[in-house]
C-alpha positions in Angstrom: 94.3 -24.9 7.6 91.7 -27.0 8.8 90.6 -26.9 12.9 90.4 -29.9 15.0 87.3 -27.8 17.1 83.9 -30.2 16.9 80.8 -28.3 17.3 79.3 -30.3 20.8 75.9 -29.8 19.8 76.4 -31.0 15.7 78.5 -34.0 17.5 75.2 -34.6 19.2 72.7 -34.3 16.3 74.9 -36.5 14.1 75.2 -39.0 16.8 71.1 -38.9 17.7 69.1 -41.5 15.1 67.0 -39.9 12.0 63.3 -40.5 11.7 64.5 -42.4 8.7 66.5 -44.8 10.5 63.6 -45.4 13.1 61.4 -45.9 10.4 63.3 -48.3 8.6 64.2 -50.3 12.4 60.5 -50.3 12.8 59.4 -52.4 9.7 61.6 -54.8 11.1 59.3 -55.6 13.8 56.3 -57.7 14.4 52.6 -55.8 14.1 51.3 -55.5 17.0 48.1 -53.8 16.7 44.8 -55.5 17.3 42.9 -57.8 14.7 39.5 -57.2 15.1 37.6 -60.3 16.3 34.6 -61.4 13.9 31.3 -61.0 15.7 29.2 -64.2 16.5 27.2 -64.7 13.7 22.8 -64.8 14.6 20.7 -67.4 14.6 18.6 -67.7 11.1 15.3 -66.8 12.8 16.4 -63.8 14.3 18.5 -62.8 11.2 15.2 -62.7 9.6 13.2 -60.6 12.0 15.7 -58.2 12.1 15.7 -57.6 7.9 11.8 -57.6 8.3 11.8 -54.7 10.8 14.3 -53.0 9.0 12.6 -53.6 5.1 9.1 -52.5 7.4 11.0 -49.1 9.0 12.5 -48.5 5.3 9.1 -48.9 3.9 7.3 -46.2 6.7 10.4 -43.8 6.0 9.1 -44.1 2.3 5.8 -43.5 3.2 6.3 -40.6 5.2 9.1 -38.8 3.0 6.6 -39.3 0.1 3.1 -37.5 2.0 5.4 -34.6 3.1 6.5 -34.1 -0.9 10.1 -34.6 -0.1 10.4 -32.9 3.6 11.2 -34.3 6.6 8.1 -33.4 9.0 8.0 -29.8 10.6 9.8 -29.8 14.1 7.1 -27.7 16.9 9.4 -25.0 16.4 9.2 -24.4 12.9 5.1 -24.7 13.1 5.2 -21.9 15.6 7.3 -19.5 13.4 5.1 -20.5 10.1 1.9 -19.7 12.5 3.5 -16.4 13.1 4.6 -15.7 9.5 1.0 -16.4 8.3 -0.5 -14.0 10.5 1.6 -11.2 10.0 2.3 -11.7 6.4 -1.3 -10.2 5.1 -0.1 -6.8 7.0 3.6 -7.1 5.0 1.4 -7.1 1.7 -1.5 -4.9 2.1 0.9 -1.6 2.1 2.0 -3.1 -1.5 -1.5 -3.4 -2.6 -3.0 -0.5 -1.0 0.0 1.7 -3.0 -0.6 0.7 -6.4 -4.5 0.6 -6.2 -4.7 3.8 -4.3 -2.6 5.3 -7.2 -5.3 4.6 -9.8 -8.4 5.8 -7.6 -6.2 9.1 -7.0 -6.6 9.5 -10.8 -10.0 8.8 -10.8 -10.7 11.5 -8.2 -8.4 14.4 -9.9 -10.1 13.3 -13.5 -13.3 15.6 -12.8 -11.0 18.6 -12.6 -8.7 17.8 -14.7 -7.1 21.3 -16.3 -4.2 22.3 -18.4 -2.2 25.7 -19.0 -1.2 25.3 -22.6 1.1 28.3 -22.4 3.5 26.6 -19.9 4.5 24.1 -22.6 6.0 26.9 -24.7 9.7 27.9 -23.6 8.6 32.1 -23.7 5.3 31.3 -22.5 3.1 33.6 -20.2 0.9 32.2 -17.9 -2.7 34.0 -17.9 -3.4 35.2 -14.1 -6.8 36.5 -12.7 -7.2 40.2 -10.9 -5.6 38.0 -7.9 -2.5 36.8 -9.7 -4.0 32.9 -9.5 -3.0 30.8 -13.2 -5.9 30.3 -15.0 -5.9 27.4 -17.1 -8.3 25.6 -19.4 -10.6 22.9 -18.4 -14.3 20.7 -19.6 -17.3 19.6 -17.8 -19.5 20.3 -15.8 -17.7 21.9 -12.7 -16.3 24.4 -14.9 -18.6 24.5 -17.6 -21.9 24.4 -16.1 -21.1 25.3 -12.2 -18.6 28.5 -13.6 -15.7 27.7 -11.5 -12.6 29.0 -12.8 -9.9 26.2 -13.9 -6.8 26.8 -11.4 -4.9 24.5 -8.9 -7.3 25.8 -6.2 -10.7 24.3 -7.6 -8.5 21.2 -9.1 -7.8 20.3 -5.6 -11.3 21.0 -4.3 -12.9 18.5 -6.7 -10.3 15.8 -5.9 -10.5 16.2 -2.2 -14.3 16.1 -2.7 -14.0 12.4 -4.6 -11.5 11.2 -2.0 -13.3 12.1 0.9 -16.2 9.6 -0.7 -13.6 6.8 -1.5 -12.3 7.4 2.4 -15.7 7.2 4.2 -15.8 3.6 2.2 -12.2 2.9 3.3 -13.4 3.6 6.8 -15.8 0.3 7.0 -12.4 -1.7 6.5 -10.8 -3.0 9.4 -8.7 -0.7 11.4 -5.5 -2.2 10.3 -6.5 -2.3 7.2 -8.0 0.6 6.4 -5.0 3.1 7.5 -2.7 2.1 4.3 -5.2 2.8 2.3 -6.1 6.1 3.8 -2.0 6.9 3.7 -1.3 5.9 0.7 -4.6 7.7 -1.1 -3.2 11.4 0.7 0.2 10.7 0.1 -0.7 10.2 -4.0 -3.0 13.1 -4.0 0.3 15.4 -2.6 2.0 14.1 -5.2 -0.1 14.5 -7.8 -0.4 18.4 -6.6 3.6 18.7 -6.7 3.8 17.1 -9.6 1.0 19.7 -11.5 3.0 23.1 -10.1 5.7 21.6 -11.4 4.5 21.0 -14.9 1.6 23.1 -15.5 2.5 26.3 -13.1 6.4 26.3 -13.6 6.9 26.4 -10.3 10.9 25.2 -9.8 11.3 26.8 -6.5 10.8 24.0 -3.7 10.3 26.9 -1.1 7.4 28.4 -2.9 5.9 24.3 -3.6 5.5 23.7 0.1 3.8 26.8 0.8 0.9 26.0 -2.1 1.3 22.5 -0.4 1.1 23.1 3.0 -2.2 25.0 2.1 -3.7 22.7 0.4 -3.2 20.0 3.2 -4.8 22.8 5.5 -7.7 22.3 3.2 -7.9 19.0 3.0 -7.8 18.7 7.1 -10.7 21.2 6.5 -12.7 19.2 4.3 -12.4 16.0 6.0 -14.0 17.8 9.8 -16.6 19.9 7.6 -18.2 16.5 5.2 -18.3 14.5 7.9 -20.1 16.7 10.1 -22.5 17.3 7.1 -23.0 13.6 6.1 -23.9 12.7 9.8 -25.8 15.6 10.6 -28.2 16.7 7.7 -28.2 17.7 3.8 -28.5 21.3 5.0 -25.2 21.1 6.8 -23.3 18.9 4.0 -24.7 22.0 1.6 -22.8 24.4 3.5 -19.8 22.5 3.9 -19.6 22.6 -0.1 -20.4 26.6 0.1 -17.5 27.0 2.6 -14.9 24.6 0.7 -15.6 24.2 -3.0 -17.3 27.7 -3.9 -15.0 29.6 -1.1 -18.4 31.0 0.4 -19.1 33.5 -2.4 -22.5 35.4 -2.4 -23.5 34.4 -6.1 -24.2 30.8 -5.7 -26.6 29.2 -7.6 -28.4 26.7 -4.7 -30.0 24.4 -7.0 -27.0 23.3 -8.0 -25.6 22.9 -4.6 -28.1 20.5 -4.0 -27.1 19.0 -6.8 -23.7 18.4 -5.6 -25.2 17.3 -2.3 -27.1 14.5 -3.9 -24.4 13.3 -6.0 -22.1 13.0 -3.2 -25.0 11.0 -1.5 -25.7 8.7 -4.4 -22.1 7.8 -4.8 -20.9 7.4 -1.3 -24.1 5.0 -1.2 -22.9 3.4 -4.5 -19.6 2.9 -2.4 -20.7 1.2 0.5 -23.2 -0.8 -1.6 -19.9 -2.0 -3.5 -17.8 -5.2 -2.3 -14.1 -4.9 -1.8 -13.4 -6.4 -5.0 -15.1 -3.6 -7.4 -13.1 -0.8 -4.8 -9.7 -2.3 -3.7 -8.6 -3.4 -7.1 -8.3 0.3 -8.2 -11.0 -0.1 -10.9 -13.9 2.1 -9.2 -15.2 4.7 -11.6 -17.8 7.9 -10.6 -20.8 7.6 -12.7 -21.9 10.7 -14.5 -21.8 14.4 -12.6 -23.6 16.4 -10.0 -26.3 17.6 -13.5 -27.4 14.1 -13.7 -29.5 14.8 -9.7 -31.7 17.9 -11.4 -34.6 16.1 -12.1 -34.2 14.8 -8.1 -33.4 18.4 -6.8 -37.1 20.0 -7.8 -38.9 17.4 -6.5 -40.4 18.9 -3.3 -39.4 17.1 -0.1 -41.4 16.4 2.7 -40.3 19.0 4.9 -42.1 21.6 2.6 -45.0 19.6 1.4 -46.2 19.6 5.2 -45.1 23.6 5.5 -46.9 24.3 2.6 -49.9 22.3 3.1 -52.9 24.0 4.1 -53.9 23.6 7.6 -57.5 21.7 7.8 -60.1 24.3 9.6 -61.8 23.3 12.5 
């Protein structure tokens, strides 16, 4: 049974007008929005000046867009931040170049001692040890050959530290912010290197007992660095014992003429080095010429010290 109850509020909505019905009411009605007004037309002389300015501003924009290759021109701001870009960028790239470059001198330095331990390549091999339980390996030229020094890691790093500290004194005429990448870079290979060879040549798995070999070694090369320098600045007589002390570990049977042999090869290379430009060192392509042997015939020659000791004193 139907109720005769009306909802107030649908009474109201059904009694209010739809947006349909307004819309529809409303086209009934006049526009009345604005028409815009046409603009009062210009004279003909000053409709021509104005195309010739703006043909001669079109032509200057061409101009300009054309000189800068297709840029709009730099605002102050961006001028500064290029300025600054260009003067630190040299800095961002030199650690890049100094790494790679470095990398091959390292191998340059190392190639003088170079040594291998063919038993560590076999699975079951025994590596040979001296009296002292030191690897002995198997190694040419004339450090080992002629100079007797026994081919282990010890010596190895002895002859490379030797060749670096000749490269570094020539890395030291460099600018200061230049020259400490390269120094970096040039220890940090060498350490490397030296992990790498008691890893592969020594068998030596056990990080522990790496860091002890390497922690000497870096001993040694803080060593070497104080002891050559004082002997390149002071005298031939104090380089000589510097090598005595570092390379030959101060033994008793050392042959002296070839210590002074290995004194004046380190003085004719490090002179070959500063000699050099930057362009036959920093490209990594520097080579050592020949060995310590090649300074014999200089050696005997008598200096001038002992020609006036051993001259005969004129009688009165």
């Amino acid at each position: 049974m139907a109720s005769n109850y009306t909802c107030k509020a649908c009474s109201r909505a059904l009694s209010r007008p739809t947006a349909i019905t307004s819309l529809a009411n409303g086209s009934r009605r006049k526009c009345v929005l604005p028409v815009p007004q046409p603009h009062r037309s210009l004279s003909t002389s000053q409709l021509q000046s104005a195309q010739a300015s703006e043909a001669q501003k079109k032509k200057k924009g061409r101009t300009l867009h054309g000189e800068l290759g297709g840029q709009q021109p730099p605002t102050p701001r961006a001028r500064l931040i290029s300025s600054d870009l260009r003067k630190h960028v040299p800095q961002l790239t030199e650690t890049y170049v100094a790494y790679g470059a470095t990398e091959k001198l390292l191998q340059e330095c190392s190639r003088p001692g170079e040594y291998t331990i063919p038993q560590s390549v076999d699975k079951n091999g025994e590596i040979p040890e001296d009296e002292n339980g030191v690897h002995i390996g198997v190694g040419k030229g004339w450090w080992y050959e002629s100079l007797g020094l026994q081919p282990n890691f010890n010596n190895w790093a002895q002859i490379t530290f030797m060749h670096m500290y000749m490269l570094q004194v020539r890395f030291r005429m460099l600018p200061e912010s230049h020259a400490t990448p390269w120094i970096q870079h040039m220890t940090n290979h060498a350490f490397y290197a030296a992990e790498d060879r008691l890893v592969v040549w020594h068998k030596m798995h056990s990080a522990t007992i790496r860091q002890k070999f390497l922690k000497d070694a870096f001993a040694q090369w803080r060593g070497v660095l104080l002891a050559y320098d004082e002997g390149l600045i002071k005298s031939d007589a104090m380089l000589a014992a510097a090598v005595w002390r570092n390379l030959l570990s101060g033994r008793e049977d050392v042959d002296f003429e070839k210590l002074a042999q290995i004194v004046g090869y380190m003085r004719k290379e490090i002179k070959r080095l500063v000699l050099a430009s930057n362009d036959e060192v920093l490209t990594g392509a520097w080579k050592f010429e020949g060995d310590p042997g090649d300074e014999k015939d200089i050696t005997q020659v008598m200096s001038r010290a002992l020609q006036q000791r051993e001259a005969p004193v004129p009688k009165k």
